[in-house]
Structure formats: C-alpha cells, structure tokens
C-alpha positions as CSV (number, residue, x, y, z in Angstrom):
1,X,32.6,39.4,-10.6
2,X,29.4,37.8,-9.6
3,X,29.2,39.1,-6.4
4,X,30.1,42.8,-7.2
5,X,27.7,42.7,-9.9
6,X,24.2,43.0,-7.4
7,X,26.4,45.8,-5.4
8,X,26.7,47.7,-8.5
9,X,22.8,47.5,-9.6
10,X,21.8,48.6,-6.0
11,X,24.3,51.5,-5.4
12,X,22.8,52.3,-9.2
13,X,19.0,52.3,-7.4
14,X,19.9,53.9,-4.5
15,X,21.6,56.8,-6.0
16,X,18.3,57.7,-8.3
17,X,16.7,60.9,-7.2
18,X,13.7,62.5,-8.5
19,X,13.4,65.9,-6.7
20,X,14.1,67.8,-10.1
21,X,10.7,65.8,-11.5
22,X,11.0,64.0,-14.8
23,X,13.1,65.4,-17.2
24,X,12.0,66.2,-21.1
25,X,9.2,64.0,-20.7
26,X,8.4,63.9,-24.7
27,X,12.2,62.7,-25.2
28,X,11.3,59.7,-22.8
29,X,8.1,58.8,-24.6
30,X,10.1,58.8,-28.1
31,X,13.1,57.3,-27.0
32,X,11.4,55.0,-25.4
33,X,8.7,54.1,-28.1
34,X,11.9,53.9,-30.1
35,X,14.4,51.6,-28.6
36,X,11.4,48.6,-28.4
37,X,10.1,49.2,-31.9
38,X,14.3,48.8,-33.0
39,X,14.8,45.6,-30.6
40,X,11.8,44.2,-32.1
41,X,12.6,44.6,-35.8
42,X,16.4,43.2,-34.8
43,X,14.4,40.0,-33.1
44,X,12.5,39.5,-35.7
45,X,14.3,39.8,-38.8
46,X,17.3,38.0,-37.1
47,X,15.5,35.6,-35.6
48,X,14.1,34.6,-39.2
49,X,17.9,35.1,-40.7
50,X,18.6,32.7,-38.4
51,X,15.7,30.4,-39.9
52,X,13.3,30.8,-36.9
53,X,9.8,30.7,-37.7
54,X,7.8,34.2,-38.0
55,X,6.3,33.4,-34.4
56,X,9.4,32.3,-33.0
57,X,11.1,35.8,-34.5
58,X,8.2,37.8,-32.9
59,X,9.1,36.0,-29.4
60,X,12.6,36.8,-29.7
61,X,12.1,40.6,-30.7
62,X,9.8,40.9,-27.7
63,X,12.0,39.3,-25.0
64,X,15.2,41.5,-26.3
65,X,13.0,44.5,-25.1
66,X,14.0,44.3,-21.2
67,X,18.1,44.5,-22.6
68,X,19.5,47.4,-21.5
69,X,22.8,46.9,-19.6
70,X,24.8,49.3,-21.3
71,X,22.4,52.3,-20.4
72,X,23.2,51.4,-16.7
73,X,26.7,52.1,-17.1
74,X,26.3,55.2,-18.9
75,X,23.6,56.7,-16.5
76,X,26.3,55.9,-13.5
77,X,28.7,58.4,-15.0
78,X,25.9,61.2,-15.7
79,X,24.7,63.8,-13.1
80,X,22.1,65.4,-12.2
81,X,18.9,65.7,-15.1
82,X,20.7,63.4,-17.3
83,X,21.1,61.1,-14.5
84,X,17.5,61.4,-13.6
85,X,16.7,61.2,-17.1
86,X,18.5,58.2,-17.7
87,X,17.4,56.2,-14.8
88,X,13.8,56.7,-15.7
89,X,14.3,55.4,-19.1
90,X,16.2,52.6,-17.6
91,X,13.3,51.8,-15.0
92,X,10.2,52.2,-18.2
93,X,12.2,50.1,-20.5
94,X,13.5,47.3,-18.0
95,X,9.4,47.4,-16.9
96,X,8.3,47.5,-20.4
97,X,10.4,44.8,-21.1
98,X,9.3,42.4,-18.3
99,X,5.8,42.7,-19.4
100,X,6.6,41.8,-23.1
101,X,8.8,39.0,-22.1
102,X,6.1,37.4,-20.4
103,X,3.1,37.8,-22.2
104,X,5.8,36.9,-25.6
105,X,4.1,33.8,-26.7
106,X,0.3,35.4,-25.8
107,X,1.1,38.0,-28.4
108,X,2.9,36.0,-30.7
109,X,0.0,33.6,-31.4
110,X,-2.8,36.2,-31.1
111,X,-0.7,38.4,-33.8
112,X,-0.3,34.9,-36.4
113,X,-3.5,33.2,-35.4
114,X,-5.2,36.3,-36.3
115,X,-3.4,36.2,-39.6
116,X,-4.4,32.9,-40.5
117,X,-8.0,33.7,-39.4
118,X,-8.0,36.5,-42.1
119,X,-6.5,34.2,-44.8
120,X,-8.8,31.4,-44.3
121,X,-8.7,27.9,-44.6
C-alpha cells in the first residue's frame, strides 16, 4: 500500500489540465473560504472538548486545513471542468493549508497575546 500510494498522487498530478481555464471561479473562492473556516471551527471547539487550551485548539484548527484526501479520490473519477475544477481546489486548499500549518503557533499567540493585551494586567 505504501508504495502504490505516491503512484496514485502523481498519476493524479500528471493528469491535471488547464486548457479549459479555471472553472466557476466565485465557487472556488467560496468553497474554498468555506472548507478552512469549517476545519477551523471543528479544531477548535474539539480541540477544547478534548480539554486543550484555546491556543492549542487554534493550532489544531489551523493544521487540519491542508486535510483533504478524500477530494483526491473524488476528483480522479470526475472529467473534464469538474476535474479541472476539483484539482484546483485541491492544489489552493493543500497550499493554503501548508502555509497555515506552519505559521500555526505564530498566529496562535499573536491572536491570544493580543487578547490579553486588550484585557490588561
């Protein structure tokens, strides 16, 4: 399984094609907008249903943003604008995601240090 799992990711890349342009691009923008505002609510009130600490919930929420195996699968069995469509989304949100992963605990304690700033001391 481990080894047919990297085949399946790059005959996924390869088979991308953009010479119908982007597809419904205020769909893209909402869906989009839209799956990362719903991971991060599921981080963060799981995380603190779990007992995690507001912080630690924000942290979670953001690096659940890059997730999106399932929409791999489905954009293999669609064709042509879907298919376009689809991989796009697929290529935003996985980018997206990356970037909120790694800049988590940055916007974690500028978000709750800011908080506490407001409160005061």
């Amino acid at each position: 399984m481990r080894l047919s799992l990297p085949i399946f990711f790059v005959y996924f890349g390869t088979t991308i094609t953009f010479d119908q342009g982007i597809p419904m691009i205020g769909l893209l923008i909402v869906i989009i907008l839209w799956s990362i505002i719903a991971k991060l609510i599921v981080g963060i009130f799981g995380g603190q249903w779990f007992g995690l600490s507001k912080r630690v919930a924000l942290r979670a929420g953001l690096s659940l943003t890059q997730r999106g195996e399932f929409s791999i699968i489905v954009a293999t069995l669609a064709s042509g604008a879907v298919m376009a469509f689809s991989s796009i989304y697929i290529l935003l949100s996985a980018t997206i995601g990356v970037i909120l992963f790694q800049f988590a605990p940055k916007i974690a304690k500028f978000i709750y240090n800011k908080q506490k700033a407001q409160l005061g001391p």
